[in-house]
KEZA-646521 format. One record per residue (C-alpha): x, y, z. Coordinates in Angstrom, 1 decimal. Example, Ala and Ser with C-alpha at 12.3 -4.5 7.8 and 13.67 -1.06 7.14 Angstrom:
KEZA-646521
+--------+--------+--------+
|     px |     py |     pz |
+--------+--------+--------+
|   12.3 |   -4.5 |    7.8 |
|   13.7 |   -1.1 |    7.1 |
+--------+--------+--------+
end
This chain:
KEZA-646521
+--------+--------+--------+
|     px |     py |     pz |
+--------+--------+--------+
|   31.4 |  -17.7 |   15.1 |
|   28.4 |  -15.6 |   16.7 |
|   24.9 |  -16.2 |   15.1 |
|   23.1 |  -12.6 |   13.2 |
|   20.0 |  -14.9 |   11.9 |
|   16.4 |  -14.9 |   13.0 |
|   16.1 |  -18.6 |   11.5 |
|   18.5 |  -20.0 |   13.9 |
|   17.2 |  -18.4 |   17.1 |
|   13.6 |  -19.9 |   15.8 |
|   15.1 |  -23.2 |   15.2 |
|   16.8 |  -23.1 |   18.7 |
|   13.7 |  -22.4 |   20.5 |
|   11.9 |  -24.6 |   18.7 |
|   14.0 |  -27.0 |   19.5 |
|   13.5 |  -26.1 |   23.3 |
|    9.5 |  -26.5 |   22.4 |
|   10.0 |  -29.9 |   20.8 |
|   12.0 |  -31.3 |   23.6 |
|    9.3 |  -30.5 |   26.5 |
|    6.5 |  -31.9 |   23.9 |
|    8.7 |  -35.0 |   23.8 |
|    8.3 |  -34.7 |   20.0 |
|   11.2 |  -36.7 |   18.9 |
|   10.9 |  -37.0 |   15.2 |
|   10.9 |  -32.8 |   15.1 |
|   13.5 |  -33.2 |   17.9 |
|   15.5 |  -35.3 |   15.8 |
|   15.4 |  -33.0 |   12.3 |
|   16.2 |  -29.7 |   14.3 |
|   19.0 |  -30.9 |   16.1 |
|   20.5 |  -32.5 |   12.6 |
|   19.5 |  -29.1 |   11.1 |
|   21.2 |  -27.3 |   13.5 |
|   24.3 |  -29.4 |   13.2 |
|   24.4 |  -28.8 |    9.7 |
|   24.2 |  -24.7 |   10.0 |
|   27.0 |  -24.9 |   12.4 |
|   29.3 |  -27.2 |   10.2 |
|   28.5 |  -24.8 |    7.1 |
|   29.7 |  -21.6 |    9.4 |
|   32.4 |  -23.9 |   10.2 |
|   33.6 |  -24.9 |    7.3 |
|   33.4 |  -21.4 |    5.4 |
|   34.9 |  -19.6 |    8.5 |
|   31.9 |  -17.3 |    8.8 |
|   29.3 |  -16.2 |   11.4 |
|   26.3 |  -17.7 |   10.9 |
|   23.2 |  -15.7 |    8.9 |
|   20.0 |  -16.0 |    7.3 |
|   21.7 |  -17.5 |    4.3 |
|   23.5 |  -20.4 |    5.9 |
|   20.3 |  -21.3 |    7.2 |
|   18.8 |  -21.2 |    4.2 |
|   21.5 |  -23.2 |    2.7 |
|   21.8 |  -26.1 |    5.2 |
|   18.2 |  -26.3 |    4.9 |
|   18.0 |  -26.3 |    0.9 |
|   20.4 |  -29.2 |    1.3 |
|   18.9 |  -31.2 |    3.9 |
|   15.7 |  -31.4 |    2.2 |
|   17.2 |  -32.6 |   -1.3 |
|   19.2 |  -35.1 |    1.2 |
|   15.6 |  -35.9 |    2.6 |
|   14.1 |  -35.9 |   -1.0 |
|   16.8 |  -38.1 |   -2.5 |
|   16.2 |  -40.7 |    0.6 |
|   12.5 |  -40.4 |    0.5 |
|   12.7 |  -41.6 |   -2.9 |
|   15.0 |  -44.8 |   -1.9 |
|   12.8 |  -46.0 |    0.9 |
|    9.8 |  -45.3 |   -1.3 |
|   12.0 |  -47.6 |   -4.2 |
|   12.8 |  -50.4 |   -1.4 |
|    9.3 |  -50.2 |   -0.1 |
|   10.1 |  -49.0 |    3.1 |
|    6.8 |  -47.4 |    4.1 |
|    7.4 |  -46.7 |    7.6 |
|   10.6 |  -44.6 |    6.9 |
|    9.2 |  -43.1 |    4.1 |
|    6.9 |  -41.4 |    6.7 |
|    9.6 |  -40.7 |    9.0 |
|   11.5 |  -38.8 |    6.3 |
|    8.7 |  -37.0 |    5.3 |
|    7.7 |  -35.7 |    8.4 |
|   11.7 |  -34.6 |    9.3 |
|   11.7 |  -33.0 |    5.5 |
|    8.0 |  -30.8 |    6.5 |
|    9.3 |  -30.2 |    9.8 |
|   12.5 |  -28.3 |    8.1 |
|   10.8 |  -26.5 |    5.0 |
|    8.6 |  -24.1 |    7.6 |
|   12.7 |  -22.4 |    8.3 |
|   12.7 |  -21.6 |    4.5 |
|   11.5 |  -18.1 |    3.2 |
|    8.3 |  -18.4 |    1.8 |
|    8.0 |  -19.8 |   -2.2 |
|    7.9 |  -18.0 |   -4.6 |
|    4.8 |  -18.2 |   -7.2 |
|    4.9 |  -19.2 |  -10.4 |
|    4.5 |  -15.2 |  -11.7 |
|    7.1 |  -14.1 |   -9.2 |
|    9.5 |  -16.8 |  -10.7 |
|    8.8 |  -15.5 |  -14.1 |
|    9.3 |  -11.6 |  -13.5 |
|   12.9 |  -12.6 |  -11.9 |
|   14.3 |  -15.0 |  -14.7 |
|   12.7 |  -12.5 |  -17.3 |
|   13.8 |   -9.5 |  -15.2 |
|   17.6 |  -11.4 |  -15.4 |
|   17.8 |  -12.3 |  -19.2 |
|   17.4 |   -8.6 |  -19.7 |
|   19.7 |   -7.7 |  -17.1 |
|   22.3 |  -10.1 |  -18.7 |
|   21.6 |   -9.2 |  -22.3 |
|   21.0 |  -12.8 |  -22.8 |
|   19.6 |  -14.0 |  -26.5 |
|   20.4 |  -17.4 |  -27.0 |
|   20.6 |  -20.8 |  -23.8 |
|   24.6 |  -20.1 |  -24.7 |
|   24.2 |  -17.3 |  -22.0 |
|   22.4 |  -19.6 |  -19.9 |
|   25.4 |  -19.7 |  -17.4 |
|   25.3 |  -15.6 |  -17.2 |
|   21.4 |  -15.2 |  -16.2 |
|   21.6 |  -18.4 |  -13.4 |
|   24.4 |  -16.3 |  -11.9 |
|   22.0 |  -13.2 |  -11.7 |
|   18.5 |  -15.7 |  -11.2 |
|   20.5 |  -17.7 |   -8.1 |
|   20.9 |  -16.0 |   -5.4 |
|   17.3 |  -13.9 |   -6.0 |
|   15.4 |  -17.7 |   -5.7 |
|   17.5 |  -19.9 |   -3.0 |
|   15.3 |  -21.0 |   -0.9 |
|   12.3 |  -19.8 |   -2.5 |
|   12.5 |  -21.8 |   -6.0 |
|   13.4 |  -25.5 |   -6.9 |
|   16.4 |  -25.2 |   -8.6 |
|   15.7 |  -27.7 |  -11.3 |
|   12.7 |  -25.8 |  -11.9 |
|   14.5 |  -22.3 |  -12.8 |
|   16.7 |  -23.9 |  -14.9 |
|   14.0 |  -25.4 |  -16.6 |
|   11.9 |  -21.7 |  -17.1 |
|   15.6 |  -20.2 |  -18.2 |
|   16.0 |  -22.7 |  -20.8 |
|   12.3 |  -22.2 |  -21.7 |
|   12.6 |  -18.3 |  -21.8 |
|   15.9 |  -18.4 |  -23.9 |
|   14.8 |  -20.9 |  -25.8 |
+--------+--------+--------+
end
């Protein structure tokens, strides 16, 4: 497994940067982060690119968000902050988001592509729309604008 992506090497030295500013909570999320790219390549058998990145980091953060949202139920204040700061610290490795406009032209530009009339063909355009917004797009949130487009 050799690595092809720019996000790793960034992580990597930032890593590096994080450990001589004795900045343990970044310390702490890019060394998980990075353990979770190299399991991924692992796992799939597969060097490591752009898109693993992208994919370990897509699913730390909804791991982040769903425990964010416990300590915030328990009241746990202090953690809360902890898992914030971990969660900000990862999302500067994602591509940048895509706007609102952007989003449109793509799930627009893929119910054409698809032929799509009715939310029966849902399943056809999120095939096209998925791999265009990773990353860039909440997925709950392109769902939504596909059902609201075929709808």
């Amino acid at each position: 497994m050799t690595s092809q992506s720019a996000i790793l090497d960034r992580i990597l030295a930032d890593v590096k940067e994080a450990m001589k500013a004795k900045d343990h909570l970044k310390l702490d999320a890019l060394r998980t982060l990075h353990s979770d790219i190299k399991n991924i390549a692992i796992n799939a058998q597969t060097d490591i690119t752009d898109e693993t990145c992208i994919d370990a980091i897509s699913r730390s953060l909804k791991q982040k968000g769903d425990a964010i949202e416990q300590f915030r139920k328990a009241g746990r204040d202090d953690l809360v902050a902890e898992e914030t700061a971990k969660a900000d610290a990862m999302r500067g490795y994602l591509p940048a988001a895509l706007s609102a406009e952007e989003l449109e032209k793509i799930v627009r530009d893929a119910i054409a592509e698809a032929g799509a009339t009715s939310r029966k063909d849902m399943g056809a355009v999120m095939k096209i729309v998925s791999p265009k917004t990773k990353g860039r797009a909440d997925g709950r949130a392109v769902s939504g604008l596909v059902q609201q487009l075929l709808g």
